[in-house]
C-alpha positions as CSV (number, residue, x, y, z in Angstrom):
1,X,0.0,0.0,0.0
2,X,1.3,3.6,-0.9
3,X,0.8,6.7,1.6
4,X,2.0,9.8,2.9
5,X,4.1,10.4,6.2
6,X,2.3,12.4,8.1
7,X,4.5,12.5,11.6
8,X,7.9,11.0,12.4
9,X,8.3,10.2,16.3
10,X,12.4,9.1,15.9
11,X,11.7,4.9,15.4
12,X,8.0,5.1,14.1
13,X,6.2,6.7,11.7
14,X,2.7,7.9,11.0
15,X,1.2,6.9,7.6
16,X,-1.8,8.0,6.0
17,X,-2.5,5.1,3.5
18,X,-4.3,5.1,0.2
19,X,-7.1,3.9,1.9
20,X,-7.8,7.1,4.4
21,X,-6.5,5.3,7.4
22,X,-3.8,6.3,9.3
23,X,-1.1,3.4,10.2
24,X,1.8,3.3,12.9
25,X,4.4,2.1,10.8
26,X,8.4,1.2,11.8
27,X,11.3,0.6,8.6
28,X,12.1,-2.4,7.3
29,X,15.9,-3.0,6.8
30,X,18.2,0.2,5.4
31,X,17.1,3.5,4.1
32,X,20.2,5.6,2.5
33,X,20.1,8.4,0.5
34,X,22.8,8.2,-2.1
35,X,25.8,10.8,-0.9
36,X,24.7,11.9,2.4
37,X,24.1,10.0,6.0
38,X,21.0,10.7,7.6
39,X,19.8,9.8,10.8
40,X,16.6,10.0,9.7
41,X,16.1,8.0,6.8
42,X,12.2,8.5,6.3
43,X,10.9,12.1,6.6
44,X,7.4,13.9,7.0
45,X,6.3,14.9,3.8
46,X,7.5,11.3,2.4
47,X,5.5,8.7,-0.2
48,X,6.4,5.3,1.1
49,X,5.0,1.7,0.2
50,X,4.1,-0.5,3.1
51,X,2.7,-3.4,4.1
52,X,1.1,-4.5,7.5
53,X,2.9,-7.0,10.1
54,X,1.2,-10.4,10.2
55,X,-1.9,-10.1,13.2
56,X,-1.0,-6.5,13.8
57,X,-1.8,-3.5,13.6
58,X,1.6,-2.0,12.6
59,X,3.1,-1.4,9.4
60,X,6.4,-2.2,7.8
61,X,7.9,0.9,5.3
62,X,9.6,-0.9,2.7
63,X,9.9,1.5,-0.3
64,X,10.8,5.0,-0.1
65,X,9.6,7.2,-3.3
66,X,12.0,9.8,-5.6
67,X,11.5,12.9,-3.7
68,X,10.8,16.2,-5.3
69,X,13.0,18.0,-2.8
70,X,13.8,18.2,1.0
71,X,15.5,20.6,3.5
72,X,18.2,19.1,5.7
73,X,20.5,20.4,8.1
74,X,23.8,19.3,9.5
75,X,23.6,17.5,12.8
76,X,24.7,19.9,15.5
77,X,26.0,16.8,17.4
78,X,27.3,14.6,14.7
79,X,29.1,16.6,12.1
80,X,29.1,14.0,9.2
81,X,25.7,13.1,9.5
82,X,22.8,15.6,8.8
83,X,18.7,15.4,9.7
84,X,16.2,15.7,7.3
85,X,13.5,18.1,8.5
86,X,11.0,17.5,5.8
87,X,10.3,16.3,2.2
88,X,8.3,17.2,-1.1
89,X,7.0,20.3,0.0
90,X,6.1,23.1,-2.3
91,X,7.8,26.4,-0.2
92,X,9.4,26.9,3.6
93,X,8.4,29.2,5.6
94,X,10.4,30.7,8.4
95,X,8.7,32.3,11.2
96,X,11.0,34.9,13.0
97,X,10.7,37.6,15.6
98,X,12.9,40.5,16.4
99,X,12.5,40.3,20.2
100,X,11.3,37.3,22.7
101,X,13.4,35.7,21.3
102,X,15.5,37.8,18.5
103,X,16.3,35.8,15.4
104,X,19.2,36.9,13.9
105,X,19.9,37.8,10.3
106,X,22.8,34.6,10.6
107,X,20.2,32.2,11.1
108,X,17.6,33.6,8.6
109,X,20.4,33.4,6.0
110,X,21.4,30.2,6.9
111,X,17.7,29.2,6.6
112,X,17.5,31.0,3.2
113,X,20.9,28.8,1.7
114,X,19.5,26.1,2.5
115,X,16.5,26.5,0.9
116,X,18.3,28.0,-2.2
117,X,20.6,24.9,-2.1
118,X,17.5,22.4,-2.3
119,X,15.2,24.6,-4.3
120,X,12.6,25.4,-2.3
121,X,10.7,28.8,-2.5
122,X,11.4,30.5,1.3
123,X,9.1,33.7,2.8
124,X,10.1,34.9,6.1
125,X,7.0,35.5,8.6
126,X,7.7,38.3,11.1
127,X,5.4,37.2,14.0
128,X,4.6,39.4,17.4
129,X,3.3,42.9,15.5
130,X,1.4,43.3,18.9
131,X,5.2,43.3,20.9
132,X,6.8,46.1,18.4
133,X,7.1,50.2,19.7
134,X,7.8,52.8,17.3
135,X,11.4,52.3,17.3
136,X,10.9,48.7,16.7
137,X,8.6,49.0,13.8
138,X,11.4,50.9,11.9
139,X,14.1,47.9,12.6
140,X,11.4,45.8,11.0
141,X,11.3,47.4,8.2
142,X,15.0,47.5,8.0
143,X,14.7,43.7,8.3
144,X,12.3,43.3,5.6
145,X,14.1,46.3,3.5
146,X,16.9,43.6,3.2
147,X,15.2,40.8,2.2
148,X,12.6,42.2,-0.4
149,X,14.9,43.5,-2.2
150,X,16.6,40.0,-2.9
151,X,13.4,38.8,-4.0
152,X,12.3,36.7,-0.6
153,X,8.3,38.0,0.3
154,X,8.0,39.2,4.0
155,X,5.1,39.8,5.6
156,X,4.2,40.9,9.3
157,X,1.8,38.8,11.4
158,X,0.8,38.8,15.0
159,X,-1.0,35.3,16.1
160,X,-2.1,36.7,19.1
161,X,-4.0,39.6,17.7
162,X,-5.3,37.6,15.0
163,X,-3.6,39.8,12.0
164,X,-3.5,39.2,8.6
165,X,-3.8,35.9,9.2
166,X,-6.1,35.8,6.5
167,X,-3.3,36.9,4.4
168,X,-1.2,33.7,5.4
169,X,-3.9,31.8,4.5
170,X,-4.0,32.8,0.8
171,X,-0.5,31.9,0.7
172,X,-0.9,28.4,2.5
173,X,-3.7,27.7,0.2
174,X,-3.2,24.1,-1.8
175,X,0.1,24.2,-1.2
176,X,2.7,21.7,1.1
177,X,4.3,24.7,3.1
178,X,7.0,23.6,6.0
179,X,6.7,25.9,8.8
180,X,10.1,26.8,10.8
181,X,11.9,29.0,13.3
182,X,13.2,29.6,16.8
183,X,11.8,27.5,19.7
184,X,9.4,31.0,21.1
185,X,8.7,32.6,18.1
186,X,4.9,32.0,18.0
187,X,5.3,29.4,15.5
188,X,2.9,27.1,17.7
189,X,0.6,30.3,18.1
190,X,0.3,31.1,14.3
191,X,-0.5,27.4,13.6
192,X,-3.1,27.4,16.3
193,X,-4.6,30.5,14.8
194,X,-4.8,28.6,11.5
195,X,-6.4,25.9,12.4
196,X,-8.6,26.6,15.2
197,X,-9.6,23.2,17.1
198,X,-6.3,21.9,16.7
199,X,-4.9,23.3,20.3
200,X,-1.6,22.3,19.6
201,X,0.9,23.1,22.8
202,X,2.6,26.7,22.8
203,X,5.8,27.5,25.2
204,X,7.1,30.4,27.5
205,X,9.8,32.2,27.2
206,X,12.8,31.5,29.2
207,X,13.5,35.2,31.5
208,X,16.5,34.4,31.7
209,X,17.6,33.2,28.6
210,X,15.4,34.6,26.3
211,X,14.7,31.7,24.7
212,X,11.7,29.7,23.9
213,X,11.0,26.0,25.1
214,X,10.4,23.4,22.7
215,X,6.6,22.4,22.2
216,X,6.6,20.6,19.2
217,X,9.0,16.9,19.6
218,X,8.4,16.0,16.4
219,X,7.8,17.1,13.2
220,X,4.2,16.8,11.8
221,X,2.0,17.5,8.9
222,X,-1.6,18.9,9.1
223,X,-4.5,18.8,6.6
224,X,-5.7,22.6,5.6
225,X,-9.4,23.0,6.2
226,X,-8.8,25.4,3.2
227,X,-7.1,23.3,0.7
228,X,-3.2,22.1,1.0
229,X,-0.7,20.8,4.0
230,X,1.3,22.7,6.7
231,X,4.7,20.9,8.1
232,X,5.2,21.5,11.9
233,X,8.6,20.9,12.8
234,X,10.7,21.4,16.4
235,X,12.2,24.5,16.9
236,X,15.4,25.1,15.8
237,X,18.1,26.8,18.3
238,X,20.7,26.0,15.4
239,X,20.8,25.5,11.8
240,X,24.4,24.0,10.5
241,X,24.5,24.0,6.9
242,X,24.9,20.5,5.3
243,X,26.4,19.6,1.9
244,X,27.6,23.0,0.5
245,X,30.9,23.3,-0.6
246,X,32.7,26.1,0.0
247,X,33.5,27.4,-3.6
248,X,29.4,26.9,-4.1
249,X,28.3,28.8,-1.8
250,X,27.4,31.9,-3.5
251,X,25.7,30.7,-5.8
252,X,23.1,30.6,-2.9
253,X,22.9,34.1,-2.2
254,X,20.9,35.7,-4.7
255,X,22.9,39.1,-4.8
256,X,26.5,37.4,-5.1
257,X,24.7,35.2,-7.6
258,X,23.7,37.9,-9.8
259,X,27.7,39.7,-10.0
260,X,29.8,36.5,-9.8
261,X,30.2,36.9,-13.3
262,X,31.8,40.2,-13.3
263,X,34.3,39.2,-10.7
264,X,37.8,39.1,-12.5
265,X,38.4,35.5,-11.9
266,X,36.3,32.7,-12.3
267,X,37.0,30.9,-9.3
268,X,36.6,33.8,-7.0
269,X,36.1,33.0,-3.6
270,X,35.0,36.9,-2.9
271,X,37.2,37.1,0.2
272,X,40.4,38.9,-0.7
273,X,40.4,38.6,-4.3
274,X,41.4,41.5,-6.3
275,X,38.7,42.9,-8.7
276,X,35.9,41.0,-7.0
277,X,32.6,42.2,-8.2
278,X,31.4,41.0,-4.4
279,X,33.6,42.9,-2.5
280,X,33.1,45.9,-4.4
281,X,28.9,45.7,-4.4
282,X,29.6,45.2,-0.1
283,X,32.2,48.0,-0.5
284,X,29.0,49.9,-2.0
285,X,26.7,49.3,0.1
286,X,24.6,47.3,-2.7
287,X,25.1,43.8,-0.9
288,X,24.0,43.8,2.7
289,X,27.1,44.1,5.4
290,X,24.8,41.5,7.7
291,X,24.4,39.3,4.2
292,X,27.9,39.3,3.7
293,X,29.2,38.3,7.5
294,X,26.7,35.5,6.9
295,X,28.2,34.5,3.7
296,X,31.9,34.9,5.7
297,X,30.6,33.0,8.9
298,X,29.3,29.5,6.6
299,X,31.9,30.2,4.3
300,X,34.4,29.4,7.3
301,X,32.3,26.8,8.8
302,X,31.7,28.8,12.1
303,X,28.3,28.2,14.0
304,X,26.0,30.6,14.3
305,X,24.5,30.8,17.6
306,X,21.6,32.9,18.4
């Protein structure tokens, strides 16, 4: 029987058959993706062909289908081996707040090279409007000012207050969207506000960290009463990028995409090079400074933490 994974709890998996039905199924033998070592072989998001365990209830995954795409990150705690966060979907969205907790530019960017990397559309979702003064407003739109001019939508939301969610829902419509960020960004919140019944668990913020406290284990995908599927995944405290070599790198940010080309030599690493066409658009102010300490910061493999 064929079916979609709907939630991954680590060792089993939860499979919405052909059928309708929804089937608690484990893997049979290995899963490997060719090139890379998971340590999650199946992901939500996945079309898998299973069969049921003789008198039982359970299900054994024995085929795992081409995917059309997936976002991965490196394992914080196992260099060489990365996690899959989710499969086939049709755009990522990254939820992100300014304050309570702050996500910073590094990890949005991080976010958005993967995504580049693995093709996947990416808008960023600035949640907490409710939380933001006068002076904060105008760092938002500093934020976004970055962003929108790359090309990546932006729009503002508050989950609490209820706005423009109708807006979200437009975009969410028929589509498989993954839904990411901090642990404490509202993502939980927004969801809720989505689909209202649901009640799925929201966190506090930490005083004394600042940051939020995980609510969602595991990552899960929920049927639109609107048309299309939303990916829930655990919040991310760190994002190391997986499978991107270093002299590749740019071509995942847009802006050092669009000059490479003009750079003197055609290996340019855009560090130190002379007539870089990189260096020269940071020098000018027409490549984001924060865009470019990103590119610096992966480019030398250093973590960012948030």
């Amino acid at each position: 029987m064929r079916g979609l994974v709907i939630k991954s709890t680590g060792s089993w998996y939860q499979v919405h058959g052909e059928d309708g039905r929804e089937y608690d199924c484990r893997i049979k033998g290995k899963f490997r993706i060719k090139g890379i070592q998971t340590t999650n072989p199946i992901a939500v998001g996945d079309q898998v062909e299973f069969e049921m365990e003789p008198n039982s209830d359970n299900g054994v995954i024995h085929k795992l289908h081409v995917r059309k795409n997936y976002i991965i990150r490196k394992s914080i705690n196992l260099s060489k081996q990365a996690q899959i966060i989710a499969a086939n979907m049709d755009q990522a969205f990254l939820v992100v707040t300014l304050a309570s907790p702050r996500t910073s530019l590094g990890f949005i960017d991080r976010f958005l090279v993967t995504a580049e990397a693995y093709s996947i559309p990416a808008v960023l979702i600035f949640n907490k409007l409710d939380l933001y003064n006068e002076d904060g407003l105008e760092v938002l739109e500093e934020y976004k000012a970055i962003y929108e001019q790359l090309g990546y939508p932006c729009y503002t939301v508050s989950a609490i207050e209820g706005t423009n969610i109708p807006l979200i829902e437009s975009l969410l419509k028929d589509q498989t969207t993954l839904f990411s960020g901090h642990s404490g960004v509202g993502k939980s919140s927004l969801i809720n506000a989505l689909l209202p019944g649901r009640s799925i668990k929201t966190g506090e913020i930490s005083e004394s960290s600042d940051k939020g406290q995980h609510t969602t284990t595991f990552a899960e995908m929920h049927t639109l009463p609107f048309g299309g599927y939303l990916i829930d995944t655990p919040g991310i405290r760190e994002l190391g990028i997986y499978d991107i070599k270093p002299e590749e790198l740019s071509h995942y940010f847009r802006e050092m995409r669009d000059r490479m080309h003009l750079c003197k030599f055609h290996n340019c690493r855009h560090l130190n090079e002379p007539g870089c066409a990189v260096l020269q658009a940071v020098e000018n102010e027409e490549i984001a400074g924060s865009r470019y300490d990103s590119y610096l910061s992966i480019y030398h493999n250093n973590e960012t933490r948030s």
